[in-house]
C-alpha positions as CSV (number, residue, x, y, z in Angstrom):
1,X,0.0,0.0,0.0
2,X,1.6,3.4,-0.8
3,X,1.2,7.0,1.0
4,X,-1.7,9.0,-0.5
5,X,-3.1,12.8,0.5
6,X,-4.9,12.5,3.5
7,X,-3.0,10.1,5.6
8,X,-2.1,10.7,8.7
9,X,1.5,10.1,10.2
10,X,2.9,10.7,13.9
11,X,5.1,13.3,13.8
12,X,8.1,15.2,16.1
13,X,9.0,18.4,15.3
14,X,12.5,18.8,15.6
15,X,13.9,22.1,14.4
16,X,12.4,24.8,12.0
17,X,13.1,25.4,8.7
18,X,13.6,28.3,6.5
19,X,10.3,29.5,5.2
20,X,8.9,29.2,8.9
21,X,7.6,25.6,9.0
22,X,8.3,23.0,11.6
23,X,10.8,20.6,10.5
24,X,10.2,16.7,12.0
25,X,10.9,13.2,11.1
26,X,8.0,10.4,11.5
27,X,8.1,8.4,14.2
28,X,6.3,4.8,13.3
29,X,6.6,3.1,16.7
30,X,6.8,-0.6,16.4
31,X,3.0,-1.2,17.3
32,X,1.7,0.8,14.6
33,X,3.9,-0.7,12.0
34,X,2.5,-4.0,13.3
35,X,-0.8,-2.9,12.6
36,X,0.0,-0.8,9.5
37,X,3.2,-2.7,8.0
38,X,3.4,-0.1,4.8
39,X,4.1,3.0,6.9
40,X,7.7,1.2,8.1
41,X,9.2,2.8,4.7
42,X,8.6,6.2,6.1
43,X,10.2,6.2,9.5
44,X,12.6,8.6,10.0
45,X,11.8,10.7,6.5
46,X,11.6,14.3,6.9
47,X,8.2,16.1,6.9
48,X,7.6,20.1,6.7
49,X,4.8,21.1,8.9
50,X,3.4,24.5,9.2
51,X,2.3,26.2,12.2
52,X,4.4,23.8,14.7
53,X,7.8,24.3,16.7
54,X,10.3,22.2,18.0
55,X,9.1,19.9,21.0
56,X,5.9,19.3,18.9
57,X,4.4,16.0,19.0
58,X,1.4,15.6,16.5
59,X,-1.1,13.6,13.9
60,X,0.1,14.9,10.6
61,X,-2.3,15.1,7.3
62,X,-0.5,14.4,4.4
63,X,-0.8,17.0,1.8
64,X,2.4,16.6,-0.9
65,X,4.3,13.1,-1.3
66,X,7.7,13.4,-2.4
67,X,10.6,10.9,-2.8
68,X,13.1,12.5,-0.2
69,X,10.6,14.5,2.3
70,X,6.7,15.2,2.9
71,X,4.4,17.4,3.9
72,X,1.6,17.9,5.8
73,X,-0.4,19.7,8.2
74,X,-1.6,19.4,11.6
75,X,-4.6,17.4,12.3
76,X,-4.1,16.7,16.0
77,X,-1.8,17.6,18.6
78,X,-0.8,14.9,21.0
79,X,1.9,16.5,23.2
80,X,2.3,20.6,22.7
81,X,6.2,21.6,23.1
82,X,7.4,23.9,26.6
83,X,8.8,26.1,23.9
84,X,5.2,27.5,23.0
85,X,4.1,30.9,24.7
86,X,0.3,32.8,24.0
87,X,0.7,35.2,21.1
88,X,-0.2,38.6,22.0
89,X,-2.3,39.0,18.8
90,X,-5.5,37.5,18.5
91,X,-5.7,37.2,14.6
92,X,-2.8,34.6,15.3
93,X,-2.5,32.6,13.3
94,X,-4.8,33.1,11.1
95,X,-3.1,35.7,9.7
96,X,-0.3,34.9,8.0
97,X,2.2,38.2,9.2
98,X,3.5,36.5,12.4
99,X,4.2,33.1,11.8
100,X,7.0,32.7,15.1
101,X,4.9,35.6,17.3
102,X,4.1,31.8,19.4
103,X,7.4,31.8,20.2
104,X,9.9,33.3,23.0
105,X,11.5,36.2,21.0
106,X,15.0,35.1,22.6
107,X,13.9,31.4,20.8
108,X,13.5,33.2,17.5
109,X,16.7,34.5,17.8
110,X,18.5,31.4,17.9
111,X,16.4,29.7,15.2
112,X,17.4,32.5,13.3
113,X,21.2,32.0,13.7
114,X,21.2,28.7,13.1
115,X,19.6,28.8,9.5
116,X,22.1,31.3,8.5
117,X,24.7,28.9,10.0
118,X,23.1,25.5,8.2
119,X,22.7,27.5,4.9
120,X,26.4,28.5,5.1
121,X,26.9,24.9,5.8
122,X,24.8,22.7,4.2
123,X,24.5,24.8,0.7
124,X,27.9,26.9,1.2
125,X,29.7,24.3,1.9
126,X,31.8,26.2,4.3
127,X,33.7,24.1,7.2
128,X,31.8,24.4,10.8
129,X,35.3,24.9,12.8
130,X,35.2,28.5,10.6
131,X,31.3,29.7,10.5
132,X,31.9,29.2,14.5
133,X,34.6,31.8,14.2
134,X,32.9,34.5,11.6
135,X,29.7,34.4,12.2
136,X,28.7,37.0,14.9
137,X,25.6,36.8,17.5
138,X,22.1,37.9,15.2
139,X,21.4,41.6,16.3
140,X,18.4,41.8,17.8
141,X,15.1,44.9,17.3
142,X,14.9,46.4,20.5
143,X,11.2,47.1,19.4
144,X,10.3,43.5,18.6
145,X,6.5,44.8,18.0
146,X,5.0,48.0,16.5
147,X,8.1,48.0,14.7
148,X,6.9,48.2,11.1
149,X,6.4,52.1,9.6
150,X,4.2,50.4,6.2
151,X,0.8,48.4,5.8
152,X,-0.8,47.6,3.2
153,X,-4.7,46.1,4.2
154,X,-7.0,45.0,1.7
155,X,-11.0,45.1,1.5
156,X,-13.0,42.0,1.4
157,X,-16.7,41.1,2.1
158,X,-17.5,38.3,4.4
159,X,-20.3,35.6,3.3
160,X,-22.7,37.8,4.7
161,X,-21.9,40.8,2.3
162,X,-20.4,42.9,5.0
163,X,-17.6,44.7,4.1
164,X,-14.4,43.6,5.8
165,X,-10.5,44.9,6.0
166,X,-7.7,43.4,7.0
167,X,-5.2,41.0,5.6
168,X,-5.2,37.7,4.0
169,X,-4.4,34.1,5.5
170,X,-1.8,32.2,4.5
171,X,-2.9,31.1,0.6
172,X,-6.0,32.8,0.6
173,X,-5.3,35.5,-2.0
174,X,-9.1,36.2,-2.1
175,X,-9.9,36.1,1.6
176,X,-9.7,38.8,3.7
177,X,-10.4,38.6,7.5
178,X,-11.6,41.5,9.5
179,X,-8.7,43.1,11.6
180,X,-9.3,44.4,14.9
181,X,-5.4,45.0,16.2
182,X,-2.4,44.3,14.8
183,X,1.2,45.0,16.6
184,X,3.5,45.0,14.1
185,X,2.7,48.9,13.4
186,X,2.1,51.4,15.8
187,X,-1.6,51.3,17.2
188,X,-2.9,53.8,14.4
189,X,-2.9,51.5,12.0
190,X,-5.6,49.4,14.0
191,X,-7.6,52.7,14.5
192,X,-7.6,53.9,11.0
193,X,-8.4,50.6,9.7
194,X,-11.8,50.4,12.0
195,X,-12.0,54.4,10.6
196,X,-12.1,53.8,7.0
197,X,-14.0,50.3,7.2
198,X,-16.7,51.9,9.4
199,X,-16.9,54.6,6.4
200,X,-17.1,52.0,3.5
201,X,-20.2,50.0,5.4
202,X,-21.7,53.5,6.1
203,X,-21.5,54.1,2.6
204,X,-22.8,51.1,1.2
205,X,-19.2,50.9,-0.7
206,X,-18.6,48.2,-3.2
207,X,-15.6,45.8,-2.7
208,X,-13.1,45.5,-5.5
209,X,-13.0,41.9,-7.0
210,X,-10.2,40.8,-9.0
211,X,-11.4,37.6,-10.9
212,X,-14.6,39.8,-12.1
213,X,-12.9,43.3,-12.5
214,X,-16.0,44.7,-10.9
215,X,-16.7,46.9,-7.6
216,X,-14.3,49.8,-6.2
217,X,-12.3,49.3,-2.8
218,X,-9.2,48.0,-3.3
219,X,-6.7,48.9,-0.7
220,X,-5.3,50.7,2.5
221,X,-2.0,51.8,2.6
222,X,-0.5,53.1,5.7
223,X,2.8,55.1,6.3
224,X,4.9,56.1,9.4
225,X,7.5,58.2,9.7
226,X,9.0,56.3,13.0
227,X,11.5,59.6,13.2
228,X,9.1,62.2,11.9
229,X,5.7,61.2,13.2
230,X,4.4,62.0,9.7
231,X,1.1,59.9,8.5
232,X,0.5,59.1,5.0
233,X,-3.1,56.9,4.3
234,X,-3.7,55.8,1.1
235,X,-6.3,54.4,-0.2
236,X,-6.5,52.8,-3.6
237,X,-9.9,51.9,-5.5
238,X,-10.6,50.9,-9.1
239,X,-11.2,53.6,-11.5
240,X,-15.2,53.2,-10.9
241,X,-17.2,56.0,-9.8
242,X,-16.4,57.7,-6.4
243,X,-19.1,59.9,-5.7
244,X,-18.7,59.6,-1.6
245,X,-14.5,60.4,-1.8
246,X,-15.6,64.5,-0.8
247,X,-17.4,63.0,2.2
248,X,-14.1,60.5,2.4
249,X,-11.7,63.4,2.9
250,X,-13.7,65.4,5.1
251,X,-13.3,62.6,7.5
252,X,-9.4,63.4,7.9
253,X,-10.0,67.2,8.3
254,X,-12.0,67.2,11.6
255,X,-11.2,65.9,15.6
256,X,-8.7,63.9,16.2
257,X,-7.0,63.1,12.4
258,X,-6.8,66.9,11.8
259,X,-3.4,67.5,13.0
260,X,-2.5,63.6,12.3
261,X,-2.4,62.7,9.1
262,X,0.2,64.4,7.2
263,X,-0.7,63.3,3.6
264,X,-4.3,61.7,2.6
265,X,-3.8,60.5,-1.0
266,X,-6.6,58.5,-3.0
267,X,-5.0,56.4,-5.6
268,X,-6.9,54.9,-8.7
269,X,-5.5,51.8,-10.2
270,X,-7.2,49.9,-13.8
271,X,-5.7,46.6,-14.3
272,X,-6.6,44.5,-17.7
273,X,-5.6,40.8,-18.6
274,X,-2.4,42.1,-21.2
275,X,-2.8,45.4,-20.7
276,X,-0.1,47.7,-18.6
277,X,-1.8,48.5,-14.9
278,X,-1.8,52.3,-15.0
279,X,-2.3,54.0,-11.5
280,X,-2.8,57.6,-10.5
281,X,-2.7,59.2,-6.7
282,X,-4.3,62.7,-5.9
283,X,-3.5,64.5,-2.8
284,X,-6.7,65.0,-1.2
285,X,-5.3,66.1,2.3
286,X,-1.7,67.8,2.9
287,X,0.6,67.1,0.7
288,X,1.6,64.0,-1.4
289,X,4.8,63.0,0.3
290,X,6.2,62.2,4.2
291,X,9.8,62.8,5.6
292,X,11.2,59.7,7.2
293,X,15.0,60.2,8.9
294,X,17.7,58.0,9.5
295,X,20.6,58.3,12.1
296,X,24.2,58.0,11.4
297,X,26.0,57.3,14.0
298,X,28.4,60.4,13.7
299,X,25.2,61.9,15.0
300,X,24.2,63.6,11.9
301,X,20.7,62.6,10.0
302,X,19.8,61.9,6.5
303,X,16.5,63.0,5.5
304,X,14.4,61.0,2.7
305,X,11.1,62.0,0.9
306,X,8.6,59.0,0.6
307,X,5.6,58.9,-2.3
308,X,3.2,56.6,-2.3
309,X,5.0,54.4,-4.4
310,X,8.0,54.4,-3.0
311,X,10.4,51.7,-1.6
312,X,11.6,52.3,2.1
313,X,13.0,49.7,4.3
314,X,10.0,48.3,6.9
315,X,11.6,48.7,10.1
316,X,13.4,52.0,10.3
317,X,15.8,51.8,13.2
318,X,16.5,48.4,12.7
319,X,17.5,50.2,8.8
320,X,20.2,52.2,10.6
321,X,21.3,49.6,12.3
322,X,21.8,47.3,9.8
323,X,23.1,50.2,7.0
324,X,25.7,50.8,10.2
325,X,27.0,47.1,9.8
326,X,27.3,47.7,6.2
327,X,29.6,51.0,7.0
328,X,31.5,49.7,9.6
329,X,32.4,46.0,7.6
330,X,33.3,48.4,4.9
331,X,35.8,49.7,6.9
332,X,35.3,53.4,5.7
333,X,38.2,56.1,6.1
334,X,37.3,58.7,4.0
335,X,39.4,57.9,1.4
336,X,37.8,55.2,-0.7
337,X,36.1,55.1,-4.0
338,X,32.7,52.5,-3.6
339,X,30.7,50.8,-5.6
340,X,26.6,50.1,-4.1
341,X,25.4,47.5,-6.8
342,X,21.6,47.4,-6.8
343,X,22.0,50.4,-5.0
344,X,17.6,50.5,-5.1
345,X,17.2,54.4,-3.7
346,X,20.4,54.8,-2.8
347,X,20.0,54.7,1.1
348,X,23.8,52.5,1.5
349,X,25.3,54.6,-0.8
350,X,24.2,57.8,1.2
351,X,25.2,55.9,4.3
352,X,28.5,55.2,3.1
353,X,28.7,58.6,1.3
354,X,29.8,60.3,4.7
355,X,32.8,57.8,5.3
356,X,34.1,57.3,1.4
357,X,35.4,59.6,-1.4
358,X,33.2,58.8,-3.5
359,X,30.4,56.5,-3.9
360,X,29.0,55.0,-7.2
361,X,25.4,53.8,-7.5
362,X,24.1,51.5,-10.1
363,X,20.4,50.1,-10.1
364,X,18.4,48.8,-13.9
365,X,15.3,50.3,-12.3
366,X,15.0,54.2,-13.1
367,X,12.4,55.3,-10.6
368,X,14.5,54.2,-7.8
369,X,17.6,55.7,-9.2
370,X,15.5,59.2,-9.9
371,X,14.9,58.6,-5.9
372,X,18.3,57.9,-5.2
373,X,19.8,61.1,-6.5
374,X,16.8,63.4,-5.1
375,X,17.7,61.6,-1.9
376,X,21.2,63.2,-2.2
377,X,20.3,66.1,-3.5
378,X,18.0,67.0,-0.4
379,X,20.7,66.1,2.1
380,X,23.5,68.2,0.4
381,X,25.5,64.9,-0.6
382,X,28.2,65.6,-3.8
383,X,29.8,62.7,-3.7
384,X,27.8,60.2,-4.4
385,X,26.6,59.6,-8.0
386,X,23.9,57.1,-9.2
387,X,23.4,55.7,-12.6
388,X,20.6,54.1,-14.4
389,X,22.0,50.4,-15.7
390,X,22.3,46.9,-15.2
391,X,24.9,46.1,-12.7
392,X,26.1,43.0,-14.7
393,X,26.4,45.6,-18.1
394,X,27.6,47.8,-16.3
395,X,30.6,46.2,-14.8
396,X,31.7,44.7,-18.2
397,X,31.6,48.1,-19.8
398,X,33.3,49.2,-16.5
399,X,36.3,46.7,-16.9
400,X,37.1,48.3,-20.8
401,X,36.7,51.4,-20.1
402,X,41.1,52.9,-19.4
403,X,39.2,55.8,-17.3
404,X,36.8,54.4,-15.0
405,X,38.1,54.3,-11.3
406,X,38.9,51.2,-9.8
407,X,36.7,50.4,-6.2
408,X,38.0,50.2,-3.0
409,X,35.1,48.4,-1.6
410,X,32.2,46.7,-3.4
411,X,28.9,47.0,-1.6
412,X,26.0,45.0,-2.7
413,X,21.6,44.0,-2.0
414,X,20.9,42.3,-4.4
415,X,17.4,40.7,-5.2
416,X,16.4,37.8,-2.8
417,X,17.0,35.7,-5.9
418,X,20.7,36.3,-4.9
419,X,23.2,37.4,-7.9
420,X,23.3,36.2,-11.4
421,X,26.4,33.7,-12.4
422,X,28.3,36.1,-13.8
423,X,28.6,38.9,-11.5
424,X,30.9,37.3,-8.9
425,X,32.9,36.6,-11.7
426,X,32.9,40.2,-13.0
427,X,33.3,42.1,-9.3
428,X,36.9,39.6,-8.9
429,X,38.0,41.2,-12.1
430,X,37.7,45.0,-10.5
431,X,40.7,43.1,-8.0
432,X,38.7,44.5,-5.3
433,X,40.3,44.2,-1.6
434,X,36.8,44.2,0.1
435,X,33.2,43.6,-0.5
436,X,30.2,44.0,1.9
437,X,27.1,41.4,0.7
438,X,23.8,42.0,2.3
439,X,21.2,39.7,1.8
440,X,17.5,38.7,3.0
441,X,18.0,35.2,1.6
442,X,20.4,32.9,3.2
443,X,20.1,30.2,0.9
444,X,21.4,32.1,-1.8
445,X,23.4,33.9,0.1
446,X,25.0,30.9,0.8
447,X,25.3,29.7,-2.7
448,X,26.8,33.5,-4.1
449,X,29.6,33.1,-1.0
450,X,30.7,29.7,-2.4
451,X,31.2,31.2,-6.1
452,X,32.8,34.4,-4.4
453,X,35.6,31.8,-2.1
454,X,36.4,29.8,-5.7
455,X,37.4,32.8,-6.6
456,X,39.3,33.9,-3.9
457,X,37.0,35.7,-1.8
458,X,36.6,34.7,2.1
459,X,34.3,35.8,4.4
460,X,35.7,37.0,7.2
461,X,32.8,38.2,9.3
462,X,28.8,37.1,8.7
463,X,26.8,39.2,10.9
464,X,22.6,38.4,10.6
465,X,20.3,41.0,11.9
466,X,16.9,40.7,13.4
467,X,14.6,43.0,10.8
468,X,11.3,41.4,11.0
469,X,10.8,39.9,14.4
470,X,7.9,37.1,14.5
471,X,8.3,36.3,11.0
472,X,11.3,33.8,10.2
473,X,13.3,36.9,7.3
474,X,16.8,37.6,8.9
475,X,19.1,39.9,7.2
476,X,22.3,39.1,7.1
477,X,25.5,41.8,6.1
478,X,29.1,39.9,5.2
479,X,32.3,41.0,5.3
480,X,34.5,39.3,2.2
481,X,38.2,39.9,1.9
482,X,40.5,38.7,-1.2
483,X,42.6,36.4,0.1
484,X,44.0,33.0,0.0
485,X,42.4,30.1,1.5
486,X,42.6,26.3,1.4
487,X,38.7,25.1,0.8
């Protein structure tokens, strides 16, 4: 008899894996195989289980069948592991933001470490004796909730018709459950929520739906500036008729939102199977942009301008701390010329800008470069130019070219899908003494360090970050030199 979809397998949780899930083997004691002699062949294969932590012992549903591992999820819990605390939020875990907030934060921590060390391992093939020695304790947020200066919630209607909005569970891009708190922002972001919801069901609003292209609310999009206090609400509809958006905006003029919200924007969006999604945002309150700051830690403050549409790291003090890592593993005197590949809007480069020479900027994508050099621009930054090209082009025109300026130190974030083949190869032709990698992907992280040490590139110091506590994302920055090493 072979495994089919459905059965159901005891199950230890033994570690997590990257990607959140519970990581166990299945334990097929000797009186069940007598009674069930087929499930012998699976003992001791590796199953993925959501939702579950290590001490976890459980009835497992199988839902994918797979030579080398499983997967499943929970149908019965028979012995809950000590490692499993009450999540503060009661949308847990239905919603899919916090998938560790059952957890001791501490716990998270070390789960954390130890897939940046396995990755390094298992996929980097780097000895353990060394990733003991260069890989540093993970940084932790001091702010472990209410930590996040963007949301973006979307509308729903439950079967009922009411109008709903929250956020989706896990896999259910069409369902939308009605949030009542959340703590990853600051409690505004619960209030405005109940705010514009309460306005939509006053209204009689129609909810947007993407498979028929028919109704109006789409989206709310909220903004902090953790430094600035600065407010931006957003929210984005179809192009359909909006004959209540006067009565929308009046709401943010009056009591308590008057002196609040800094900029009240309504963006329009028409999306068509094979057509180009055009979008448009009109300031209906204030002004169309927020200030968000970031401390160096010289003390002085870089000040950036935020749209709607623009790209900002999440968690802004755990940004400065990790953009500090980047300077300081750059080792920075003043005197070098740098390189920020995928440089995105340009906030390493402008971090790096007060230690270097001169910093160079490329990014393929031209709105974030047209942010990039506003962002210098606005904090008085001459030294730091950023250009609009692929970094892989870019660095093979770069190597011909007699008059382009050899780097000191190559800094680099690239996509999570890590670098392309060739650009290791192309960055080791610069001769390059240093390069700082940061990356929100271990596994590919891991994979890009192994090309980097074949060619002669070992990383001295691997440093993870904490930037999205309850949720399993670590950053990591590392520190590679040019230097020779036996593999």
């Amino acid at each position: 008899m072979q495994l089919k979809k459905g059965d159901l397998i005891p199950v230890i949780i033994h570690k997590l894996a990257f990607g959140g899930a519970g990581l166990g083997e299945c334990q097929i004691s000797q009186e069940l195989a007598e009674q069930k002699p087929w499930l012998k062949s699976i003992s001791g294969i590796k199953i993925f289980v959501p939702d579950t932590i290590p001490g976890d012992q459980l009835l497992v549903s199988l839902t994918k069948i797979k030579s080398n591992r499983l997967e499943g999820k929970i149908h019965s819990f028979t012995k809950l592991s000590a490692l499993r605390i009450e999540p503060r939020c009661q949308h847990f875990p239905v919603c899919g933001g916090c998938v560790w907030q059952n957890i001791e934060y501490k716990n998270q921590l070390s789960y954390k470490q130890q897939q940046v060390q396995e990755a390094l391992a298992h996929l980097g093939n780097f000895p353990e004796s060394e990733l003991l020695r260069i890989i540093k304790p993970i940084i932790l947020c001091n702010s472990p909730f209410e930590y996040r200066n963007k949301m973006e919630f979307s509308f729903g209607r439950s079967q009922e018709g009411k109008v709903m909005l929250g956020l989706h569970s896990p896999g259910m891009r069409h369902e939308v459950f009605d949030l009542k708190e959340c703590f990853l922002p600051s409690g505004i972001f619960a209030n405005l929520v109940e705010v514009v919801r309460d306005f939509a069901k006053k209204e009689k609003l129609e909810v947007y739906d993407d498979r028929t292209q028919d109704g109006l609310l789409k989206n709310l999009i909220i903004r902090e500036g953790k430094n600035t206090g600065q407010i931006m609400v957003n929210l984005v509809t179809s192009a359909n008729s909006f004959p209540a958006i006067n009565r929308f905006k009046e709401l943010f003029k009056i009591g308590i939102w008057k002196d609040k919200i800094h900029s009240l924007l309504w963006t329009t969006v028409m999306q068509s199977r094979g057509v180009p999604t055009w979008r448009e945002s009109q300031v209906l309150v204030g002004k169309a942009t927020i200030h968000e700051q970031l401390k160096l830690e010289n003390g002085h403050k870089l000040d950036f301008e935020i749209s709607a549409q623009s790209f900002f790291q999440p968690n802004t003090h755990q940004a400065e701390i990790l953009y500090a890592q980047v300077v300081k593993l750059a080792g920075l005197t003043g005197k070098e010329v740098v390189y920020d590949l995928y440089c995105g809007t340009g906030t390493i480069g402008l971090f790096c800008a007060h230690a270097a020479k001169k910093v160079y900027g490329i990014e393929s994508v031209k709105e974030a470069i047209e942010n990039a050099r506003a962002n210098a621009k606005r904090n008085q930054i001459s030294n730091a130019e950023f250009i609009i090209e692929d970094v892989g082009k870019w660095l093979g025109d770069n190597q011909s070219n007699p008059q382009s300026i050899a780097p000191d130190v190559v800094v680099m974030d690239p996509p999570r899908a890590g670098l392309n083949p060739d650009i290791p190869q192309k960055i080791a032709h610069l001769k390059v003494p240093k390069i700082v990698y940061v990356s929100c992907n271990p596994a590919t992280l891991a994979r890009d360090l192994r090309l980097f040490y074949d060619l002669g590139y070992f990383p001295e110091i691997v440093q993870p970050v904490d930037m999205f506590p309850h949720t399993y994302h670590v950053e990591t920055v590392v520190q590679l030199k040019k230097t020779k090493k036996d593999s």
